[in-house]
C-alpha positions as CSV (number, residue, x, y, z in Angstrom):
1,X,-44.9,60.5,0.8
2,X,-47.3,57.5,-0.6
3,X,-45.3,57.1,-3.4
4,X,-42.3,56.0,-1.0
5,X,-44.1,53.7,1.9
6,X,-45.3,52.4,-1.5
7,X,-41.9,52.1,-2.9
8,X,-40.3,50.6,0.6
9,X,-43.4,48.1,0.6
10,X,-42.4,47.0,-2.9
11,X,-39.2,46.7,-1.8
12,X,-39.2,44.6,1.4
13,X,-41.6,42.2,-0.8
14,X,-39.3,41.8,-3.5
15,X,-36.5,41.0,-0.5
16,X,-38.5,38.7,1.2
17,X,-40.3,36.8,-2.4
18,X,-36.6,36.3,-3.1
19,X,-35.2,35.3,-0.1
20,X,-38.8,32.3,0.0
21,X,-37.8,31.8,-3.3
22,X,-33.8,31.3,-3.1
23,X,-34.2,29.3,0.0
24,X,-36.8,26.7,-1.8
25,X,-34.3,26.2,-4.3
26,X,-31.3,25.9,-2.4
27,X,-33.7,23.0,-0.4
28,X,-34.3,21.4,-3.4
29,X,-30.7,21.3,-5.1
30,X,-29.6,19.7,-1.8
31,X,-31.8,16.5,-2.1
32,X,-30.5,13.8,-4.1
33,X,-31.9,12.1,-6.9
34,X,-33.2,8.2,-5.8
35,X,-31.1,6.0,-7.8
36,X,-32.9,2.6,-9.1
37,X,-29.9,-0.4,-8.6
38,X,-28.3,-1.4,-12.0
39,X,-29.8,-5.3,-13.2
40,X,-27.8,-7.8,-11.6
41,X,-27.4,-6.4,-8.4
42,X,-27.2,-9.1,-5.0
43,X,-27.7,-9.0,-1.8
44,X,-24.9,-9.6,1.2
45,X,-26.7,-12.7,1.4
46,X,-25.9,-13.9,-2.4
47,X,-22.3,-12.6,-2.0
48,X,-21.3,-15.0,1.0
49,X,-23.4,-17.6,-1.4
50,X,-21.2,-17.0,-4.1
51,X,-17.7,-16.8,-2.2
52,X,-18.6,-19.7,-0.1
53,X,-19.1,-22.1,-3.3
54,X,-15.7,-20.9,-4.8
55,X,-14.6,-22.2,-1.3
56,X,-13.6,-25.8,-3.1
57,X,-12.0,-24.4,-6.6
58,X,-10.1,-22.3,-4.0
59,X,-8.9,-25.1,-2.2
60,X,-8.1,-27.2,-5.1
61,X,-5.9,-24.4,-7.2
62,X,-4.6,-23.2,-3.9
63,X,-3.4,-26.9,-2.8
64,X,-1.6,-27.7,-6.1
65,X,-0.1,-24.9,-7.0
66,X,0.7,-22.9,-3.5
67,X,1.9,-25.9,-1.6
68,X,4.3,-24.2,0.8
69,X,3.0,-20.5,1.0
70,X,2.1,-19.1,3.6
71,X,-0.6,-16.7,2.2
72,X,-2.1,-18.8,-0.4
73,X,-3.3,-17.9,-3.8
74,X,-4.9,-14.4,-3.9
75,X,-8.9,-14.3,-4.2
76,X,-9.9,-10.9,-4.6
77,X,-9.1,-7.7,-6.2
78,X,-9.5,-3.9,-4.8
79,X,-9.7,-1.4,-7.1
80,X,-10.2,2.7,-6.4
81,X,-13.3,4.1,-7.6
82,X,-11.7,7.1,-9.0
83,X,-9.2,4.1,-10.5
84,X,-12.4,2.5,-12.3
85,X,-14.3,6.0,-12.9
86,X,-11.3,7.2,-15.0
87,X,-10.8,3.8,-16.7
88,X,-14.2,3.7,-18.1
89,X,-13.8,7.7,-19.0
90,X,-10.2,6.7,-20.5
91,X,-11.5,3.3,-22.5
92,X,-14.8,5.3,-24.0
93,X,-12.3,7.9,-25.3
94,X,-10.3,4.8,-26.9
95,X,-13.0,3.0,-28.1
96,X,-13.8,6.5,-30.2
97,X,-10.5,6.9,-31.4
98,X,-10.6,3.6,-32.6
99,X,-13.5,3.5,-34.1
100,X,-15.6,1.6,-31.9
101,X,-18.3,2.0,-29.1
102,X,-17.5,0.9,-25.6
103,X,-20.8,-0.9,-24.2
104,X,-19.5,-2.6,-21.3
105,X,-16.7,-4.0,-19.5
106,X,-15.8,-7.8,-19.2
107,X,-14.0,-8.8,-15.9
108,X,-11.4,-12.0,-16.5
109,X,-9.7,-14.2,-14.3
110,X,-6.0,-14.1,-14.5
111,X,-2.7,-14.5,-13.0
112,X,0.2,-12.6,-12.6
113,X,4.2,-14.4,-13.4
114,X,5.9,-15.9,-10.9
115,X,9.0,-14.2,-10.3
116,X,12.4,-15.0,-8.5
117,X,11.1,-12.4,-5.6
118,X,7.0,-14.2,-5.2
119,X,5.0,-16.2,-6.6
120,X,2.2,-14.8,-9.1
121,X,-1.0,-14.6,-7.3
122,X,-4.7,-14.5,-9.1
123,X,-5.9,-11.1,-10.4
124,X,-9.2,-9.9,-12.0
125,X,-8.9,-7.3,-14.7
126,X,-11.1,-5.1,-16.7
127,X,-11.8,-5.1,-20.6
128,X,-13.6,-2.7,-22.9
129,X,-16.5,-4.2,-24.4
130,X,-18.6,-3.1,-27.6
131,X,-19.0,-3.0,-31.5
132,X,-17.4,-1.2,-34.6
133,X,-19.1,1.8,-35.6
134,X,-20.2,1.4,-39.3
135,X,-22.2,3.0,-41.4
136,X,-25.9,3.8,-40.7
137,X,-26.8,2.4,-44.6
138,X,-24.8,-1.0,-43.6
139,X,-26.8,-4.0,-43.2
140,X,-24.2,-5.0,-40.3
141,X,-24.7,-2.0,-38.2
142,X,-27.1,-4.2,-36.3
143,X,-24.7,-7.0,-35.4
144,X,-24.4,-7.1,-31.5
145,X,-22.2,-5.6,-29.7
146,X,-20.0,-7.3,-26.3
147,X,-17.3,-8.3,-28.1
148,X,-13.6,-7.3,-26.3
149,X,-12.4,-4.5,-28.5
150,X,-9.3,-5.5,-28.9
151,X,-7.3,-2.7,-29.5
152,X,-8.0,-1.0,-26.3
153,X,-6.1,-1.3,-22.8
154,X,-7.2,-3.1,-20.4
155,X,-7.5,-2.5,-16.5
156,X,-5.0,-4.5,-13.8
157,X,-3.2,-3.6,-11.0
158,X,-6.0,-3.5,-8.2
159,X,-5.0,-4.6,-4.6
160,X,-4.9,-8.2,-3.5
161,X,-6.7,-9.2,-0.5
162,X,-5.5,-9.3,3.3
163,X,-4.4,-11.8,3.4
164,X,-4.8,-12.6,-0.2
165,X,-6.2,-15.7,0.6
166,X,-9.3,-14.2,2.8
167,X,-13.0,-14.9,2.1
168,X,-15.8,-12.4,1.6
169,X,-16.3,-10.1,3.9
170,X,-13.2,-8.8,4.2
């Protein structure tokens, strides 16, 4: 008979250790990790800084070159995170087949044609940055990298602004 309260007692402490035990670690998976902000990240404040001065570029490219529309010249861009999670999944792939490492991405200003249907509006667009991959022996495996690779796609096609003309915030 001692040999099973004994047994039962081991039991119901093994049930309840585990269940202390399970419980911590379910707490702790649940938390998330703090995550320190990448360099060259700015405030609300700096952003309305920033759009405000493109105010008079804005005015001038939007003046000569969108005379009679009625939205003006597009300046900003939307993009999907997925959109931009996958791109930068897709361009690291690319940049190994090619031959290269991807160690960035360079955003450029650019416009789209101007068809018989609207007139081409502004656009920002993503390109793979990064370096060859050579040889560890080579003297030039040092040479830094940010360069566009140029034989990798770039990203386009993000949302225009409503209206494309609006300022920061949106």
């Amino acid at each position: 008979m001692k040999k099973i309260g004994s047994l039962t007692l081991g039991i119901i402490l093994g049930i309840l250790a585990m269940y202390f035990y399970y419980n911590n670690n379910q707490d702790m998976s649940t938390e998330q990790p703090t995550i320190k902000p990448p360099s060259g990240v700015i405030s609300p404040g700096e952003i309305k800084v920033l759009s405000q001065e493109y105010n008079e570029r804005y005015k001038i490219i939007n003046d000569s070159l969108f005379k009679d529309s009625k939205t003006g010249d597009n300046r900003s861009s939307w993009y999907k995170i997925e959109d931009i999670e996958n791109y930068i999944a897709y361009a690291k792939q690319q940049a190994i087949e090619n031959g290269n490492t991807l160690d960035g991405l360079r955003l450029y200003l650019g416009a789209h044609p101007d068809t018989n249907e609207e007139e081409g509006l502004t656009t920002l667009f993503f390109v793979p940055t990064g370096y060859e991959n050579t040889s560890e022996s080579s003297i030039f495996s040092l040479k830094g990298g940010s360069k566009d690779l140029k034989d990798s796609d770039g990203l386009d096609m993000g949302s225009e602004g409503h209206p494309p003309s609006a300022n920061y915030p949106q």
